[in-house]
One Martini backbone bead per residue (centre of mass of N, CA, C, O) as a GRO file, in nm:
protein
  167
    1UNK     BB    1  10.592  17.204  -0.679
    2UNK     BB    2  10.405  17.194  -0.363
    3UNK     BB    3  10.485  17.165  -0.063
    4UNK     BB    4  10.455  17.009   0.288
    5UNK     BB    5  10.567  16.988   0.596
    6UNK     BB    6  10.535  16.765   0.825
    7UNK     BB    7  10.394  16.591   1.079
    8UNK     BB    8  10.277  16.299   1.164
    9UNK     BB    9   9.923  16.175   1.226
   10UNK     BB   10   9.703  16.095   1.293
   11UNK     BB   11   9.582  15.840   1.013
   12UNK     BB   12   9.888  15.838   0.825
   13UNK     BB   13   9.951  15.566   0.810
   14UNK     BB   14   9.817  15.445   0.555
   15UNK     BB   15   9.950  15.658   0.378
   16UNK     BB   16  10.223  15.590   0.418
   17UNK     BB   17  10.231  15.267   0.340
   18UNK     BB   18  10.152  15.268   0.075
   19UNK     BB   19  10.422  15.516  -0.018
   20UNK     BB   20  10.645  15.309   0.059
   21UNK     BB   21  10.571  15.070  -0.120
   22UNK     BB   22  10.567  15.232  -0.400
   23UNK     BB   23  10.903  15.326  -0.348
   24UNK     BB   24  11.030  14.983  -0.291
   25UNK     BB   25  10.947  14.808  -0.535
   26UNK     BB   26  11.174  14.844  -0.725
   27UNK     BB   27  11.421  14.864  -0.538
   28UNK     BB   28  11.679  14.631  -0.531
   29UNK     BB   29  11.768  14.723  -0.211
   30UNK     BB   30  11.484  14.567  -0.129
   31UNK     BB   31  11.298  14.410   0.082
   32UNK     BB   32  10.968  14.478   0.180
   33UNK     BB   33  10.991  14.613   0.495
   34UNK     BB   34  10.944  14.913   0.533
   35UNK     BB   35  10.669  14.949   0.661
   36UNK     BB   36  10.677  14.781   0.855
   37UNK     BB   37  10.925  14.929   1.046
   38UNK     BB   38  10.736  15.194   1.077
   39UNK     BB   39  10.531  15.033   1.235
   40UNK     BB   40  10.692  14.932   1.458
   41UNK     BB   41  10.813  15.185   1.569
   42UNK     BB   42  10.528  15.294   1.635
   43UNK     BB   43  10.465  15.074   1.826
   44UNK     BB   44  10.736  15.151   1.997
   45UNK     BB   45  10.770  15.465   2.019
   46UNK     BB   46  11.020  15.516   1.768
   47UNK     BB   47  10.947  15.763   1.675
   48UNK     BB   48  11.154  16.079   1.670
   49UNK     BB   49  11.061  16.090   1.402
   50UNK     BB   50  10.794  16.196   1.163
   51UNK     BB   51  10.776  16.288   0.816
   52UNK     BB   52  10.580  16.456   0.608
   53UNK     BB   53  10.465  16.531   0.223
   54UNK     BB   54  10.241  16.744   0.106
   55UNK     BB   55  10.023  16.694  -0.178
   56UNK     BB   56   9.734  16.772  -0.303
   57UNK     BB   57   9.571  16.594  -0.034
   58UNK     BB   58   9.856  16.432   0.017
   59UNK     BB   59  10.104  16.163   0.065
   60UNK     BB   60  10.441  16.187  -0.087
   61UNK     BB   61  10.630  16.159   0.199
   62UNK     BB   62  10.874  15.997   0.400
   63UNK     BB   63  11.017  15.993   0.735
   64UNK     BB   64  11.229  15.819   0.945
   65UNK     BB   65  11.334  15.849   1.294
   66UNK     BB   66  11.545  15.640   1.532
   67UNK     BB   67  11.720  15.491   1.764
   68UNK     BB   68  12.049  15.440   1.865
   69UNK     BB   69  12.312  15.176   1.928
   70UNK     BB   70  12.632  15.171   2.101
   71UNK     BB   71  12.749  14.923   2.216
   72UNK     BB   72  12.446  14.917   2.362
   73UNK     BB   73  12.434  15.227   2.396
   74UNK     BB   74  12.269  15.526   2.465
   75UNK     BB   75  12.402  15.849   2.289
   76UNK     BB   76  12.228  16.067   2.136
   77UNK     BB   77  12.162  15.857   1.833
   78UNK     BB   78  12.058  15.827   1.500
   79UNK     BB   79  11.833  15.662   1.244
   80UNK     BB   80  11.816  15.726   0.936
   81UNK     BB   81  11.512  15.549   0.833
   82UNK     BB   82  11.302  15.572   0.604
   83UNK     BB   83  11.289  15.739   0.281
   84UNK     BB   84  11.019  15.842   0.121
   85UNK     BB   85  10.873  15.828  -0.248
   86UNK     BB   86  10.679  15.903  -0.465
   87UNK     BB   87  10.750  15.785  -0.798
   88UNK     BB   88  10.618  16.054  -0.941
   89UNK     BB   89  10.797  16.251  -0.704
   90UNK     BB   90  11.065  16.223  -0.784
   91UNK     BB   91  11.311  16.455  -0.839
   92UNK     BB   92  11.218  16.716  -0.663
   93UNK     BB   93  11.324  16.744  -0.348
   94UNK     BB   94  11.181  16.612  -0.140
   95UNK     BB   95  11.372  16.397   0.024
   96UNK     BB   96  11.562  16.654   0.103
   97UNK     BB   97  11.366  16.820   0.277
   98UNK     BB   98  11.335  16.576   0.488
   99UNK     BB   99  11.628  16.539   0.559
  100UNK     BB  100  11.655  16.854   0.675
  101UNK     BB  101  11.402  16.849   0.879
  102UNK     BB  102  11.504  16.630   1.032
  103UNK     BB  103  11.769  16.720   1.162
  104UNK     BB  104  11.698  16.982   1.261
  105UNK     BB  105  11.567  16.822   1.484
  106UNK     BB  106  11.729  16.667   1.591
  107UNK     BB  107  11.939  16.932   1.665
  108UNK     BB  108  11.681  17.070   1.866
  109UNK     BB  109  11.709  16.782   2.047
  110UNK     BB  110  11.993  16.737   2.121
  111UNK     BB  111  12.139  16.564   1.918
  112UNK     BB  112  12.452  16.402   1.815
  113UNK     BB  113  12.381  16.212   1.623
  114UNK     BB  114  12.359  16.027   1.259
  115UNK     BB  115  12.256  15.790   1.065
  116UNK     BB  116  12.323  15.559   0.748
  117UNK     BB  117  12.178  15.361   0.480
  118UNK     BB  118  12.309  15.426   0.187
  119UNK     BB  119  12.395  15.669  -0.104
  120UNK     BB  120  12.643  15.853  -0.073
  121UNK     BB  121  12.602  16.057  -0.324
  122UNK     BB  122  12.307  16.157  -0.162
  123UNK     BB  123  12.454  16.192   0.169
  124UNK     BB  124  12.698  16.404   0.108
  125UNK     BB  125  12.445  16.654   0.085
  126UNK     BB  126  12.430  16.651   0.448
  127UNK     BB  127  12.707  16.553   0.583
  128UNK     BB  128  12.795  16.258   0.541
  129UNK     BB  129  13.001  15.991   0.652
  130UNK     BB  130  13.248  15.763   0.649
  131UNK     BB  131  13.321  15.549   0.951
  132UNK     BB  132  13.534  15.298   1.081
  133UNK     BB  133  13.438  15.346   1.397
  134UNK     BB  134  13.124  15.282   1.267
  135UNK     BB  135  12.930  15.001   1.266
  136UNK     BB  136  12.773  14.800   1.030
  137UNK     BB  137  12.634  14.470   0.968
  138UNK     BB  138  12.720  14.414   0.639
  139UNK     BB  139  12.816  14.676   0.556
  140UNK     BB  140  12.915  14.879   0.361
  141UNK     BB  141  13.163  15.118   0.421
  142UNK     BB  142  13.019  15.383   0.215
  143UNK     BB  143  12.695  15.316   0.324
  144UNK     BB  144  12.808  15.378   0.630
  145UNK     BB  145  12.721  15.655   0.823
  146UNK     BB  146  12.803  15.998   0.965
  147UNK     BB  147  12.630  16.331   1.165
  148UNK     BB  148  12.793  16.515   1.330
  149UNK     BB  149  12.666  16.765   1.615
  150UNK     BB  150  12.969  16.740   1.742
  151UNK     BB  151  13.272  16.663   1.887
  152UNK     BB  152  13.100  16.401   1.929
  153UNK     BB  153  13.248  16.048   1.833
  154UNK     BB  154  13.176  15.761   1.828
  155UNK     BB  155  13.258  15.418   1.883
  156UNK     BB  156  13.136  15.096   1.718
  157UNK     BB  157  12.830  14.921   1.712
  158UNK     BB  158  12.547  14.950   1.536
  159UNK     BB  159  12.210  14.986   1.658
  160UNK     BB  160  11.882  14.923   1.566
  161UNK     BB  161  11.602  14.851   1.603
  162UNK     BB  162  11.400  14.538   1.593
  163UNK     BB  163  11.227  14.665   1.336
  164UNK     BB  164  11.426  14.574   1.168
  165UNK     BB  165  11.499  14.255   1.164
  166UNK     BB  166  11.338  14.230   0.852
  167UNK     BB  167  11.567  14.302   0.646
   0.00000   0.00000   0.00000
């Protein structure tokens, strides 16, 4: 299967918005909150990232990256997430490559690092790694991750845009 990455454009919220509550319909850890995030995050400016894989016509695949503050203050971190692939197109490698081409972006704009709550299994094919330095409340220590970009790596606790407070 071809498929194209590129940048979100207008018009594809509706379908962006479809296909991420399509990707965590069934799954287990999914508040059903994934694409109000997304919303959120486009309506206060804060998607610095936001990418779709299009194949035949349609999106089926989408990225989110969106800044996070340490210890209350930005400090040039993101975090990835969320990250959706249409159910009948996952296991395809479409999610690898968003996640490749979203980070490839953040390092073009000098970001210092990201962050992500994800499957450590899945995520530690992209250089993330648990680090006790950096805290995310409620979550366990191995799904919460960070893919530092310089020798500069903060210490503290992570908030992510107030667009998650739905999670």
């Amino acid at each position: 299967m071809t498929y194209d990455i590129r940048p979100e454009r207008s018009g594809d919220a509706a379908e962006i918005l479809h296909l991420v509550t399509a990707a965590f319909a069934d799954a287990p850890h999914s508040g059903g909150t994934e694409a109000a995030i997304i919303d959120a995050l486009r309506a206060d400016d804060a998607l610095t990232v936001s990418l779709v894989a299009a194949a035949d016509g349609k999106i089926v695949g989408h990225a989110a990256i969106s800044p996070v503050t340490i210890d209350g203050r930005a400090v040039g971190w993101f975090g990835l997430g969320p990250v959706a692939v249409l159910p009948d197109r996952q296991r395809r490698g479409i999610g690898g490559a968003l996640v490749r081409t979203g980070l490839d972006r953040l390092r073009n704009q000098g970001a210092r690092g990201c962050v992500v709550l994800g499957g450590p299994g899945y995520y530690r094919r992209f250089g993330f790694a648990a680090d006790a330095q950096l805290r995310y409340p409620d979550a366990p220590a191995p799904y919460f991750m960070r893919l530092a970009f310089g020798p500069d790596i903060p210490a503290g606790r992570v908030a992510y845009h107030p667009g998650f407070a739905a999670r």
